[in-house]
C-alpha positions as CSV (number, residue, x, y, z in Angstrom):
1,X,6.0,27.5,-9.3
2,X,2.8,25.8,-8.5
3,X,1.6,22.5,-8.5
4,X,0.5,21.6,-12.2
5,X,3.6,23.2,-14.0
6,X,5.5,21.1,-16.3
7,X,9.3,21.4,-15.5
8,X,12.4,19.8,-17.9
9,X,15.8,19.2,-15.8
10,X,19.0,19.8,-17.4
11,X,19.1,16.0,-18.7
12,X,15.6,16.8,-21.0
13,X,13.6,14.6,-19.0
14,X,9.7,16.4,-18.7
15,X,7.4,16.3,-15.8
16,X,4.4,17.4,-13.6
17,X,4.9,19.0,-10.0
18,X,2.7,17.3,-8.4
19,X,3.5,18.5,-4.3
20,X,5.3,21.7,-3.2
21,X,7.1,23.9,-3.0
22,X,7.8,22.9,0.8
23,X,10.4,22.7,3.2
24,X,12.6,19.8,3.4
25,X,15.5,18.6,5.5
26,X,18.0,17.6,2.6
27,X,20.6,14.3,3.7
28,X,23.8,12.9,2.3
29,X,25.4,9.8,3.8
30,X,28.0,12.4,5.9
31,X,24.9,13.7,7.2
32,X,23.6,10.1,8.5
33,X,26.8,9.3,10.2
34,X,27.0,12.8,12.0
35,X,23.3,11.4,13.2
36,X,24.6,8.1,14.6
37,X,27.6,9.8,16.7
38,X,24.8,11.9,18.5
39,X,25.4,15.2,16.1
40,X,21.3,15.0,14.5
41,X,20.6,18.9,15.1
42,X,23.8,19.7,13.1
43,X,23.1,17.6,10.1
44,X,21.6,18.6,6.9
45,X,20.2,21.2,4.6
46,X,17.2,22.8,4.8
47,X,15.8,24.1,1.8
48,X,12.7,23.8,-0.6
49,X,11.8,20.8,-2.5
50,X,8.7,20.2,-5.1
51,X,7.4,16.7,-5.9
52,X,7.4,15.7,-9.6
53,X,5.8,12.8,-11.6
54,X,8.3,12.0,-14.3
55,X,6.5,11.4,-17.7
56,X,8.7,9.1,-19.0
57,X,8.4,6.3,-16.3
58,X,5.8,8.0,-14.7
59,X,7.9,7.9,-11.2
60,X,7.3,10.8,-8.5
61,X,10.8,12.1,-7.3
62,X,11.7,15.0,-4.9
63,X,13.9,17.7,-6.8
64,X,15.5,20.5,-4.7
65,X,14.2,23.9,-6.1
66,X,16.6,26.1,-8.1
67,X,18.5,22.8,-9.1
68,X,19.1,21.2,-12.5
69,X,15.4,22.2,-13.4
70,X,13.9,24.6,-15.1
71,X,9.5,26.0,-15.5
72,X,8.2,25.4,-18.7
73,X,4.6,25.8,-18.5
74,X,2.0,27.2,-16.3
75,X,-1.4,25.9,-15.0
């Protein structure tokens, strides 16, 4: 997986990586409130990420690799 590659998630929407794969710390809201009662270094996932321009509404989002996405094509 490389930057280039078209992807499809498992809702049929297409798109471009267009940064990654890299490392990124991954947040939910129980996460957050473990940061504001002092508990920062325990919060989180870690795991990697790729950046992808959507070609439907041409939006860049950040999806988790090995999640609800699949490589269709190649560079």
């Amino acid at each position: 997986m490389k930057v280039g590659d078209l992807i499809r998630t498992m809702y049929g929407r297409f798109g471009t990586i267009v940064n990654g794969p890299y490392t990124y710390r991954f947040m939910e809201a129980e996460d957050w409130e473990m940061v504001q009662h002092g508990m920062g270094e325990l919060a989180g996932l870690y795991g990697s990420a790729v950046d992808v321009r959507f070609t439907d509404n041409g939006r860049k989002e950040r999806l988790r690799v090995g999640r609800g996405f699949e490589v269709l094509a190649h560079d």
